[in-house]
N, C-alpha and C positions, 0 to 999 in steps of 0.2 A: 150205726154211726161210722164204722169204719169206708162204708163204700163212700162216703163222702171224701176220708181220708186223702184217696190216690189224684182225685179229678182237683182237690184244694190243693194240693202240693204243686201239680202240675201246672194249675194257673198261678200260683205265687212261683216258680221258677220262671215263666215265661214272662212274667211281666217284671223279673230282674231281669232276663237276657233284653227283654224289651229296652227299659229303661236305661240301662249301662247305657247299649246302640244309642239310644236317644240322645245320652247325656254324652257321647262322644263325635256323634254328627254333629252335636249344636258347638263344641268345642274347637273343633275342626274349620268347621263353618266361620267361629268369628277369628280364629287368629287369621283365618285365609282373607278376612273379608280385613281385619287389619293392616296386614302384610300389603294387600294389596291398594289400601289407600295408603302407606307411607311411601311404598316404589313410586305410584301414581304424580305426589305430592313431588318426590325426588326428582319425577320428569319433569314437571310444570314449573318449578322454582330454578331448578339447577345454571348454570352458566354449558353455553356450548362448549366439550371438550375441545380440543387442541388437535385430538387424533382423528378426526369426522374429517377435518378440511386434509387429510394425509391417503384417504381410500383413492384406491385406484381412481381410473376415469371407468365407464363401461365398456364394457368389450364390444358392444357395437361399434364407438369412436373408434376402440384400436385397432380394428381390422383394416388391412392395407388392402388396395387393392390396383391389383398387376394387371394392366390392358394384353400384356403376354399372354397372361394364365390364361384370363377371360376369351382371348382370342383362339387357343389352344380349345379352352372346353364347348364352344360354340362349335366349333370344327368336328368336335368327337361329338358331341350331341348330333348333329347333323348327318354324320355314317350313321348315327345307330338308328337314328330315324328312320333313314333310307334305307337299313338291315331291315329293318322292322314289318314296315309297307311292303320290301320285296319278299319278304316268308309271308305274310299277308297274301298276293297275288298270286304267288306261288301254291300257297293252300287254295286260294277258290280256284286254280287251273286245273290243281290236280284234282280237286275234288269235282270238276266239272270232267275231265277226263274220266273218272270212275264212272259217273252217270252215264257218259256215252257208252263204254263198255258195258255196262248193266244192260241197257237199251241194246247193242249188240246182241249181246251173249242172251239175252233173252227171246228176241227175234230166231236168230238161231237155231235156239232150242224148241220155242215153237214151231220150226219147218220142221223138226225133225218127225213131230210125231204124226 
C-alpha cells in the first residue's frame, strides 16, 4: 500500500499547482477582458478632448525649405559624383595598366629562357 503512497500525493499536489494556475489565468483573463471593455466603451461614448485639436501639426508640414540649401546640396552631390566616376576610371586605367605589365613582364620572361 505504501507504493501507492508517493505517485497519489504526487498527483494530488499537481493537480493543486494545476488548479490554482487555472483559477488564476481565468481570473486574470476576465478583469482584463473587463477593463478592457469599460476603456473600450470610454472611447466610443466619450466627447473629443479639448487637448487633440492643440497637437502639433506633423513634421513633414513644418519642414522649410531653403532654394539656397537645396542649391548648395545639389552642387556638393554633383562633385561627389564626379569624385566617384573619376576613382571609378581611375581603377579600370590602372587596373588595365597592371594587365599590360603582366603581359610585359611575362613575355620578358619567356625570352629569357
Amino acid at each position: 500500500m505504501s507504493f501507492l503512497l508517493g505517485p497519489v500525493s504526487g498527483a494530488l499536489v499537481a493537480g493543486g499547482i494545476y488548479y490554482g494556475f487555472s483559477n488564476l489565468i481565468q481570473a486574470r483573463t476576465k478583469q482584463l477582458s473587463t477593463d478592457l471593455h469599460i476603456q473600450s466603451t470610454l472611447l466610443l461614448h466619450s466627447p473629443t478632448p479639448a487637448w487633440i485639436s492643440t497637437y502639433p501639426s506633423p513634421a513633414a508640414s513644418r519642414v522649410e525649405h531653403s532654394p539656397f540649401i537645396s542649391l548648395i546640396q545639389a552642387g556638393w552631390n554633383e562633385q561627389l559624383e564626379k569624385a566617384f566616376v573619376g576613382v571609378g576610371q581611375a581603377d579600370k586605367h590602372v587596373s588595365n595598366a597592371v594587365g599590360e605589365f603582366r603581359n610585359w613582364a611575362g613575355r620578358k620572361l619567356a625570352r629569357k629562357d
